[in-house]
C-alpha positions in Angstrom: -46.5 -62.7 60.9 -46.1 -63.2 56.7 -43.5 -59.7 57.0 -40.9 -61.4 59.6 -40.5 -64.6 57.5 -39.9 -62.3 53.9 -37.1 -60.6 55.8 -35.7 -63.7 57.2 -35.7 -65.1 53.7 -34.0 -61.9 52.5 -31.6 -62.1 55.2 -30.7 -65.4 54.4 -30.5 -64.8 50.7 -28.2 -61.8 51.4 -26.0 -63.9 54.0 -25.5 -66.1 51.2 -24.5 -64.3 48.4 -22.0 -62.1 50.8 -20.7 -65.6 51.4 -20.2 -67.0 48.0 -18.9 -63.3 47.7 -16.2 -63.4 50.1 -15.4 -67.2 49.1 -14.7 -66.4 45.3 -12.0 -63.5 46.3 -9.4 -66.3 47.7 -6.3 -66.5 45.8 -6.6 -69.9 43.7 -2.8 -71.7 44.2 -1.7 -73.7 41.4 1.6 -76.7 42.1 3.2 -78.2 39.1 6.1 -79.7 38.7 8.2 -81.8 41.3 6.6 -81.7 44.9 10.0 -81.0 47.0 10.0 -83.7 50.0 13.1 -82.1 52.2 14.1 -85.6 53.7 14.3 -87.3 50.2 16.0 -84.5 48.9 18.8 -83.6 51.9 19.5 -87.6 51.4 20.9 -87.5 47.7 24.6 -87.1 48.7 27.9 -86.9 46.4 29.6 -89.6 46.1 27.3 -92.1 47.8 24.4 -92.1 45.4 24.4 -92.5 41.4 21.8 -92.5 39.2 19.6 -95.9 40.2 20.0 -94.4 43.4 18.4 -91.2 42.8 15.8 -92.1 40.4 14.9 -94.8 43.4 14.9 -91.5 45.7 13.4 -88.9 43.7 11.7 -90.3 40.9 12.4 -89.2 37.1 14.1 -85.8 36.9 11.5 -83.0 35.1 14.2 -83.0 32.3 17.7 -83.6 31.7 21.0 -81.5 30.2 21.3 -82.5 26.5 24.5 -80.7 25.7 27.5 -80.7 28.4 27.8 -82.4 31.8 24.9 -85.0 32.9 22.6 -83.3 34.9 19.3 -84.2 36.4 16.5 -81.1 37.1 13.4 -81.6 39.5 11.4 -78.3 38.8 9.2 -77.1 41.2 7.1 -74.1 40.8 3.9 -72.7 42.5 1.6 -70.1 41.6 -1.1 -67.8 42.8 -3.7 -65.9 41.4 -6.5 -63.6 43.0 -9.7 -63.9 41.0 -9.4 -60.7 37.8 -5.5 -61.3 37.9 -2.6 -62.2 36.7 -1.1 -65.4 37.8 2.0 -64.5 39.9 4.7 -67.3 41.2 4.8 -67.5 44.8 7.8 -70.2 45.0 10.0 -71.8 42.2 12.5 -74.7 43.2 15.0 -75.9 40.6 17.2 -79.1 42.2 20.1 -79.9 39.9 22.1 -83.1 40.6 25.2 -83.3 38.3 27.0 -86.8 37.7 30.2 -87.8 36.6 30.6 -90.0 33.3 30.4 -93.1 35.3 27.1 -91.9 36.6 28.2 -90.9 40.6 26.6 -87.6 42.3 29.0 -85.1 42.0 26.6 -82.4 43.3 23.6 -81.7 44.8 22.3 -77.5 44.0 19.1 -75.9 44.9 18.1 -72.5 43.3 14.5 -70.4 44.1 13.0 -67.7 43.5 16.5 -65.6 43.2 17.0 -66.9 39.4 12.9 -66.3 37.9 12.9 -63.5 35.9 9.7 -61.9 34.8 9.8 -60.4 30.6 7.3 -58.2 29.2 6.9 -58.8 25.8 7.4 -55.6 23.7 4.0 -54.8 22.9 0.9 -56.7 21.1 3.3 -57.7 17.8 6.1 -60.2 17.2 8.8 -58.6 15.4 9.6 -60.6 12.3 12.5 -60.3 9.5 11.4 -59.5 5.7 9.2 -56.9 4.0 6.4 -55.1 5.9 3.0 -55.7 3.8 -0.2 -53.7 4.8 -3.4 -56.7 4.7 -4.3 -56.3 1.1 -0.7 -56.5 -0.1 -0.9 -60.1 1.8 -4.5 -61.0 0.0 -3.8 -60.2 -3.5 0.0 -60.3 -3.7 0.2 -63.7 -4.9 -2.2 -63.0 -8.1 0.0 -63.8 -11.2 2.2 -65.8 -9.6 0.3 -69.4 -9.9 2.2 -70.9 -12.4 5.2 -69.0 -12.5 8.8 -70.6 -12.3 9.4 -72.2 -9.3 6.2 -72.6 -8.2 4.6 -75.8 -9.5 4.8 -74.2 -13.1 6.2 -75.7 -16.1 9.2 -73.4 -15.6 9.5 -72.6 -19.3 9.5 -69.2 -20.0 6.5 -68.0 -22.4 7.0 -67.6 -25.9 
């Protein structure tokens, strides 16, 4: 009678950790950004809505042109990730309303996953402009130069 009961507690215990197993290789999904609502989107149109109208609609835009023509972006972009990996993006939306100076729809675009471009940065350095200097040229290159002209010295030369 005491041997059934250790296996069942085994069992169990085994069950359970094949469970917690299996639940921790799901992909974790990650939304940020704008959440795209289809109807509130198809009903910005040109030349009926302006920019009340659309902010009413959609809420503040993720971020807006500086430079050139007024436009409005609502940036959607969701990721997923299997547990020991990179995230990768599974769906990016940009929607770019442009306006007129007046402040009228002139057009409504939509753009996915078509324009994301994935870079690979060139190795484990950042390339940087000047003079290469090994660790201990950087530690004791500035001995002697306390003091000097230009930096915080009297700037006199020595007599």
């Amino acid at each position: 009678m005491h041997l059934p009961s250790r296996q069942l507690i085994v069992r169990t215990a085994v069950a359970g950790v094949a469970a917690l197993t299996l639940a921790g290789c799901a992909s974790i999904q990650n939304q940020r950004g704008y959440l795209v609502d289809e109807v509130l989107v198809a009903s910005v149109q040109p030349g009926l809505d302006n920019r009340e109208s659309v902010q009413g609609t959609l809420g503040r835009p993720t971020m807006q042109s500086q430079f050139g023509d007024p436009v409005w972006y609502y940036i959607s972009s969701r990721t997923e990730q299997a547990p020991f990996t990179r995230p990768r993006i599974a769906g990016h939306t940009v929607l770019a309303i442009r306006y007129d100076e007046r402040g009228n729809v002139l057009s409504v675009e939509r753009s996915g996953m078509e324009r994301v471009v994935r870079l690979d940065p060139d190795g484990r350095e950042t390339p940087t402009l000047g003079r290469n200097r090994t660790f201990l040229q950087d530690l004791f290159g500035n001995i002697g130069q306390v003091g000097a002209a230009g930096m915080g010295g009297s700037g006199a030369p020595p007599r």
